[in-house]
TORRODO-228061 format. One record per residue: residue in one letter; residue number from 1; y, x, z of N, C-alpha, C in turn. Coordinates in steps of 0.05 Angstrom, whole numbers, plus 5000, padded with zeros to 4 digits. Each point is the difference from the previous one (the first is absolute). Example, Ala and Ser with C-alpha at 12.3 -4.5 7.8 and 13.67 -1.06 7.14 Angstrom:
   aa     i   n.py   n.px   n.pz   ca.py   ca.px   ca.pz   c.py   c.px   c.pz
    A     1   4886   5264   5156    5024    4982    5000   5024   5018   5000
    S     2   5021   4993   4986    5024    5016    5001   5022   4985   5014
//
This chain:
   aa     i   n.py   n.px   n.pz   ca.py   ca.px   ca.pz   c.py   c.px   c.pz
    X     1   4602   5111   5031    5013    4985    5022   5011   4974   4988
    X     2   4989   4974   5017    5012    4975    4986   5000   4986   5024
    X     3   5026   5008   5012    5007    4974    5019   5009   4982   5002
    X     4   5007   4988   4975    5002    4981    4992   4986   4973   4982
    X     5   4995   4979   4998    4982    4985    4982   5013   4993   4971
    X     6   4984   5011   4976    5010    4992    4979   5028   4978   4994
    X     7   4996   4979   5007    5017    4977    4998   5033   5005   5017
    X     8   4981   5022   5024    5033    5003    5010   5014   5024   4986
    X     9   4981   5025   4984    5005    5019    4987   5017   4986   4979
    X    10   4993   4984   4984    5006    4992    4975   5029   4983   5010
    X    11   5003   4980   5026    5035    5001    5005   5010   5014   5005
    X    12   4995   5026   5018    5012    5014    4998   5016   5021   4973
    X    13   4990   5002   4985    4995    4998    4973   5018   4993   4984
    X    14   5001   4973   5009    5019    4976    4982   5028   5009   5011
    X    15   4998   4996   5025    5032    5001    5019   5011   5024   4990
    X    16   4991   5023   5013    5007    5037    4988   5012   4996   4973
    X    17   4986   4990   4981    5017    4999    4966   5017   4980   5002
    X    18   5006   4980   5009    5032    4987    5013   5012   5007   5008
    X    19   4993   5023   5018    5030    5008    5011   5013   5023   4985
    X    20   5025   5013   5010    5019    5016    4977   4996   5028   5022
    X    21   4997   5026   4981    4990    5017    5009   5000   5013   5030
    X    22   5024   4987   5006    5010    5019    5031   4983   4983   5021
    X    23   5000   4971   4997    4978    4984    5010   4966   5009   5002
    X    24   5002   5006   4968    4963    5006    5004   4995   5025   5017
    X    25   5014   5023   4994    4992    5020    5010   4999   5001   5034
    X    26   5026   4980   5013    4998    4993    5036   4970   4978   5003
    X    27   5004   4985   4979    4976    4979    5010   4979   5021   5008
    X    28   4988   5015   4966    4977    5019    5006   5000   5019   5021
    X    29   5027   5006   5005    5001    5018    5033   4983   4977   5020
    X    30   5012   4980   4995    4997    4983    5031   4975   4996   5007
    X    31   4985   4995   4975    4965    4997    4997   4992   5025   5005
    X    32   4998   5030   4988    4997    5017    5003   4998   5005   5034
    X    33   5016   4998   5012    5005    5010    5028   4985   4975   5017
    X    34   4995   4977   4988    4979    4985    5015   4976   5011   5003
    X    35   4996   5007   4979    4972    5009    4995   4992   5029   5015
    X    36   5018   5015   5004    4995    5030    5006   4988   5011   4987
    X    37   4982   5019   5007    4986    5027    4986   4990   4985   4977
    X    38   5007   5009   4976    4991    4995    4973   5012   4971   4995
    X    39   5024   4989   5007    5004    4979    4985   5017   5009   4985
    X    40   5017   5021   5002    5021    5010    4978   4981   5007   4970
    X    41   4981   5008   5006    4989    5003    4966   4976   4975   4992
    X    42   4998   4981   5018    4987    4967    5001   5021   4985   4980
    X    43   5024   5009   5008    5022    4974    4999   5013   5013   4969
    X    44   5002   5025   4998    5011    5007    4977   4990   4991   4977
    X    45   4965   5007   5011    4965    4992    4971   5024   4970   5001
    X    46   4987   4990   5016    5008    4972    4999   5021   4991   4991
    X    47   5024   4997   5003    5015    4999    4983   5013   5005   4972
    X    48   4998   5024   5000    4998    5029    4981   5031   5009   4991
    X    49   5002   5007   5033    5029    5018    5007   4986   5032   5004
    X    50   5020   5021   4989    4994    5024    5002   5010   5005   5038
    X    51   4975   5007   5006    4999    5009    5034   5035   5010   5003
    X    52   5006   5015   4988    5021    5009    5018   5027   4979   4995
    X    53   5001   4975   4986    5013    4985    4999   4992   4981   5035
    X    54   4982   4999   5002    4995    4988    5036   5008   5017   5008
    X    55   4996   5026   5004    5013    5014    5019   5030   5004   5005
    X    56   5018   4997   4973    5025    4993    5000   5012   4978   5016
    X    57   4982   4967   4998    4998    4982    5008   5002   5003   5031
    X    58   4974   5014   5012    5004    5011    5027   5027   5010   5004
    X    59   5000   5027   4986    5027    5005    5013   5030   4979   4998
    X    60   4994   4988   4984    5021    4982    5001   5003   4978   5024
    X    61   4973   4991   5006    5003    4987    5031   5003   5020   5019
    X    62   4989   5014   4998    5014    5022    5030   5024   5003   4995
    X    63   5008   4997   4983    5031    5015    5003   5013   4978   4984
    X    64   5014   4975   5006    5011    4974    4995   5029   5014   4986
    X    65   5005   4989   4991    5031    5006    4985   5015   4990   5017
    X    66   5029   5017   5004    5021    4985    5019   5011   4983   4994
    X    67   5002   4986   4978    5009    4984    4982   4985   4980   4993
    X    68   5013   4972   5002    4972    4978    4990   5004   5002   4969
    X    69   4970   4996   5003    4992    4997    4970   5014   4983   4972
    X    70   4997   5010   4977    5017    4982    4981   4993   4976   5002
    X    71   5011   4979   4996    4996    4976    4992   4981   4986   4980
    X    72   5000   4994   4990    4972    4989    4985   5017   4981   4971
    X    73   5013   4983   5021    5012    4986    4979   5037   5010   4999
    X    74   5011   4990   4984    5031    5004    5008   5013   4987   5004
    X    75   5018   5006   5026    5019    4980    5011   5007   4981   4987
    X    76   5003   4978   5012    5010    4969    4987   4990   4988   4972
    X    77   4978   5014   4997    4984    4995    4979   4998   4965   5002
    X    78   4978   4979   5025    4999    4986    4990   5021   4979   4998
    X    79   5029   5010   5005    5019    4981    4996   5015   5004   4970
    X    80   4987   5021   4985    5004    4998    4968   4979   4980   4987
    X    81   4986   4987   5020    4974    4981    4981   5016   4969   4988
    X    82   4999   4996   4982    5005    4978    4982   4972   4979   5006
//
């Protein structure tokens, strides 16, 4: 199964290893569930996440945290820039 074309396989590819784990595993949910039947083990080959890390992913968008997410950077960070 390749529903995707090499060039878009291979950004996809690039982006997935940029992001920080809790990221990749929702992205590969998000693709996964585009795809339907057989994209959860398309997207895993493809990337090369263990399947049941997407399926964590899934459950993590079904079930959103009550709480927003951490921050990324830390408060008032860019007003410490010199």
């Amino acid at each position: 199964m390749f529903p995707y074309p090499l060039p878009v396989e291979e950004t996809m590819r690039t982006f997935c290893d940029s992001l920080r784990e809790k990221d990749r595993r929702r992205y590969a949910a998000v693709e996964a569930a585009k795809l339907g039947h057989g994209g959860l083990t398309y997207l895993a080959q493809l990337l090369g996440l263990d399947p049941k890390t997407i399926q964590q992913g899934l459950k993590e968008l079904q079930n959103p945290p009550a709480v927003p997410p951490e921050r990324c950077r830390k408060k008032g960070a860019a007003a410490n820039e010199s």
